[in-house]
C-alpha positions in Angstrom: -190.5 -43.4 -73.8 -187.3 -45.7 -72.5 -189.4 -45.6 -69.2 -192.7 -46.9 -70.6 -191.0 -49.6 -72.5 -189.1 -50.4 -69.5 -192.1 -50.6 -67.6 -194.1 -53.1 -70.8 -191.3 -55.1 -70.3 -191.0 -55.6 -66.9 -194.4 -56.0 -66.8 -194.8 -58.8 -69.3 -191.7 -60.7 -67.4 -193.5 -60.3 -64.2 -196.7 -61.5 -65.6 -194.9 -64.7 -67.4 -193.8 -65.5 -64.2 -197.0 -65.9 -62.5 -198.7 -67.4 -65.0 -196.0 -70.3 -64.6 -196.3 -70.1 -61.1 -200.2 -70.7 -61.4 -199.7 -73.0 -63.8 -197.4 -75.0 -62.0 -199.0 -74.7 -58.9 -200.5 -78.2 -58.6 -197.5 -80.3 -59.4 -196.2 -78.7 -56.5 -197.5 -81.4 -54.4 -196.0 -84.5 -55.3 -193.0 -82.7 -57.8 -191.8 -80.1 -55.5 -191.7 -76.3 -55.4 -188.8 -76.8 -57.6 -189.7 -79.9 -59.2 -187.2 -81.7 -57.2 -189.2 -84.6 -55.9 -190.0 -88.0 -56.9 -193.6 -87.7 -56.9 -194.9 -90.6 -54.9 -191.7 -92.4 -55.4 -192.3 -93.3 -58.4 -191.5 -90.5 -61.2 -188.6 -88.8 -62.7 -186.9 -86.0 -60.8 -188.4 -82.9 -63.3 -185.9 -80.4 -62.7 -183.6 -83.1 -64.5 -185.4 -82.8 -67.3 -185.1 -80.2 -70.3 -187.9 -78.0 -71.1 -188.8 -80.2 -74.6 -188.7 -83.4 -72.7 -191.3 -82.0 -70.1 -193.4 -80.3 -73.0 -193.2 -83.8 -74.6 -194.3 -85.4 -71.6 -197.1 -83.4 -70.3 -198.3 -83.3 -74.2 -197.9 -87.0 -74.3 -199.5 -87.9 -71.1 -202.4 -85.4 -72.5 -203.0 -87.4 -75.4 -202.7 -90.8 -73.5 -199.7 -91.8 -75.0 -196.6 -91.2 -72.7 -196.3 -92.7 -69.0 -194.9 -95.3 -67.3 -196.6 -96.5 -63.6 -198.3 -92.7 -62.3 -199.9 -92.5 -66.5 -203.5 -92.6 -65.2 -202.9 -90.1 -62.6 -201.3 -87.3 -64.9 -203.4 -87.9 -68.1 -206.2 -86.5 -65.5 -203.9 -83.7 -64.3 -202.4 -82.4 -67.6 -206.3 -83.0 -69.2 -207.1 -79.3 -68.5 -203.4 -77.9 -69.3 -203.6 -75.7 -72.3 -200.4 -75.4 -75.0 -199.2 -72.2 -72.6 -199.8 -73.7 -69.7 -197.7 -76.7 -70.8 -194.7 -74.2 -72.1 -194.9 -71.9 -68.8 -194.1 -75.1 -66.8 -191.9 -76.2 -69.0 -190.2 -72.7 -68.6 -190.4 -72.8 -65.3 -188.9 -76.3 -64.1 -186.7 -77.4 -67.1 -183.2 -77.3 -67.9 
């Protein structure tokens, strides 16, 4: 039994992992494997931020309401990013 729960749970951290990766997967670009870029000179360094300011972010640039000089670029980008997609990033790059 400890070896089957072990396994669930491995499994479910493994899984939560790649479905940040894939998530994440298209900032890469201009952010950085490790968010660690200023994407086209012009945007915060991400991995400075804290996981609620990049859900607040990618949520606000979502709804058209957040951004400074890059905001019609990532309302197009974080369009098709779902509420888990938004968190797994989050997850994944933030403090």
């Amino acid at each position: 039994m400890k070896k089957v729960l072990l396994s669930v749970a491995l499994l479910g951290m493994t899984s939560t992992a790649l479905f940040a990766n894939a998530s994440y997967s298209k900032c890469v670009a201009c952010h950085g494997a490790n968010g660690e870029k200023v994407a086209l000179g012009k945007s915060k360094v991400i991995k400075d931020m804290t996981k609620q300011e990049i859900i607040d972010a990618l949520v606000g640039y979502k709804n058209g309401t957040y951004g400074g000089a890059m905001k019609g670029l990532m309302v197009a980008q974080s369009k098709p990013l779902s509420q888990a997609d938004i968190e797994a990033i989050a997850a994944k790059i933030g403090k």
